[in-house]
C-alpha positions in Angstrom: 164.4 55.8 193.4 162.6 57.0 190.9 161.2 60.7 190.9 158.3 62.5 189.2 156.9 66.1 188.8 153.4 67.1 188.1 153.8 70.6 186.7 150.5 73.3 186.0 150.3 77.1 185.8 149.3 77.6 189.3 150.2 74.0 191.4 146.5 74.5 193.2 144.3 72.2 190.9 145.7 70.3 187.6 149.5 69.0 189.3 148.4 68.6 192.5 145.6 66.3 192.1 148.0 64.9 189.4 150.6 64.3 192.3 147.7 63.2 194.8 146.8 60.2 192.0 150.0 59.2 190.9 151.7 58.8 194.6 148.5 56.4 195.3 149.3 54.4 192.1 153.0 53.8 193.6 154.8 52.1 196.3 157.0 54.4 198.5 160.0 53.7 196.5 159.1 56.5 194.1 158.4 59.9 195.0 155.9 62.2 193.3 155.7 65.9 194.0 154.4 68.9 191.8 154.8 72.3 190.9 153.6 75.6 188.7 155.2 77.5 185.8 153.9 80.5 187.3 154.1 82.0 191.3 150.6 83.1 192.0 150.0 80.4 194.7 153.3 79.5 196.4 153.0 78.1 199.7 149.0 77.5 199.0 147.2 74.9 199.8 145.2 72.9 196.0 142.1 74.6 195.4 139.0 73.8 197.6 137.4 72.0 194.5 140.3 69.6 193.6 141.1 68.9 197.4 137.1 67.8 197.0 137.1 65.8 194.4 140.6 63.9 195.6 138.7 63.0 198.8 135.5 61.7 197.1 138.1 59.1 195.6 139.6 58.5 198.6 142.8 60.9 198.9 144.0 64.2 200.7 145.8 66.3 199.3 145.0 69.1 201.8 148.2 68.5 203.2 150.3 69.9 199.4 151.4 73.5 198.8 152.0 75.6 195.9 155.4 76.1 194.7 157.1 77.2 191.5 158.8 75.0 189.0 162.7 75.8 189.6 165.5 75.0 186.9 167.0 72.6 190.1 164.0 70.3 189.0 165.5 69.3 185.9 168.5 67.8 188.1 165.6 65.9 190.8 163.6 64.6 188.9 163.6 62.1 186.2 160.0 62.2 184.4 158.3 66.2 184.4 154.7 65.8 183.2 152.9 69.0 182.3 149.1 69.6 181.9 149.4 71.6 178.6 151.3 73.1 176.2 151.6 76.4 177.2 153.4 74.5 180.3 155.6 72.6 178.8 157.0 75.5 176.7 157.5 77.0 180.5 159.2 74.4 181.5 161.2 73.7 178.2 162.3 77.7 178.2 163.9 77.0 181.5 165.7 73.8 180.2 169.4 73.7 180.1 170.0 70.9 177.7 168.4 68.3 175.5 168.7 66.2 178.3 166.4 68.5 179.8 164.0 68.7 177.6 163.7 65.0 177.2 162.1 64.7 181.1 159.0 67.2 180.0 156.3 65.2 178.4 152.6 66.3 178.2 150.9 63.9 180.4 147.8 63.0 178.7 150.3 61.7 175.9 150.2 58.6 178.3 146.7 58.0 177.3 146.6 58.8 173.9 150.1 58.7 172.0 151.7 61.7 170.1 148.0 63.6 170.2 149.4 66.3 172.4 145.7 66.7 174.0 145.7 69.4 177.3 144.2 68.9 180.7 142.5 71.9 180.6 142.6 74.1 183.6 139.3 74.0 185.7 140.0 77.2 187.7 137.6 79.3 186.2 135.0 76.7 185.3 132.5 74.5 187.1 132.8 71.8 189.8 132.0 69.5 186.9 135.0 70.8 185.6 137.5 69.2 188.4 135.6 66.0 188.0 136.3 65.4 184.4 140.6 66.8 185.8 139.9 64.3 187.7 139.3 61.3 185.9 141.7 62.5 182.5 144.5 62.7 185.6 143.7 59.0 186.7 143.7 57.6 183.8 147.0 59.2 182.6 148.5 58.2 186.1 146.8 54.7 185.4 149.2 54.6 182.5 152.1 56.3 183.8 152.5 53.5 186.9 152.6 50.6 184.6 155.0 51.9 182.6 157.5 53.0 185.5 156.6 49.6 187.6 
């Protein structure tokens, strides 16, 4: 069974709407989850605006909650995609190994090869904002569920 982990700062917009997409994409034989660098929202539920724009494409992810990225993850999980860089050198920090490291890939690399392009973090911005998460996520997701098919 394969296993992936969405990873943000906060796990309230960027990872879980990431985890929300991805888990549609695949069959139940893979399991998706998500999680922050940082513990500001642990035990949260995703932020009002991506639990919005995931239903206007026809998911809930009302049901997620906030948790911080623990080194255990490295050991769960065989893919970790992060939104941006300053989460991935979060992650990698935390990493144990090269093995380790080798799991954390920025996740819009999917779309557009070695570019390292962020998702950038909507919090503070408009609703607009979540929309274009939103549709950066899928594509990525798009991508990523071909390749692990």
């Amino acid at each position: 069974m394969t296993k992936i982990l969405m990873v943000c700062l906060g796990n309230i917009c960027r990872s879980p709407l990431a985890e929300g997409i991805l888990q549609s994409k695949l069959s139940k034989d893979f399991i998706v989850d998500s999680a922050g660098t940082a513990n500001y929202h642990v035990n949260s539920t995703p932020d009002k605006r991506s639990i919005a724009v995931a239903r206007k494409y026809g998911l809930d992810i009302s049901n997620l909650r906030g948790r911080q990225f623990d080194i255990s993850d490295f050991d769960l999980f065989d893919f970790i995609y992060v939104m941006d860089e300053s989460n991935f050198q979060n992650v990698v920090k935390l990493a144990r190994n090269a093995e380790d490291i080798a799991k954390v890939k920025l996740i819009l690399n999917e779309v557009h090869p070695g570019k390292n392009y962020e998702v950038p973090d909507p919090y503070y911005g408009g609703d607009n904002g979540f929309e274009n998460v939103y549709q950066m996520l899928d594509e990525a997701c798009d991508n990523i569920a071909k390749n692990v098919l």
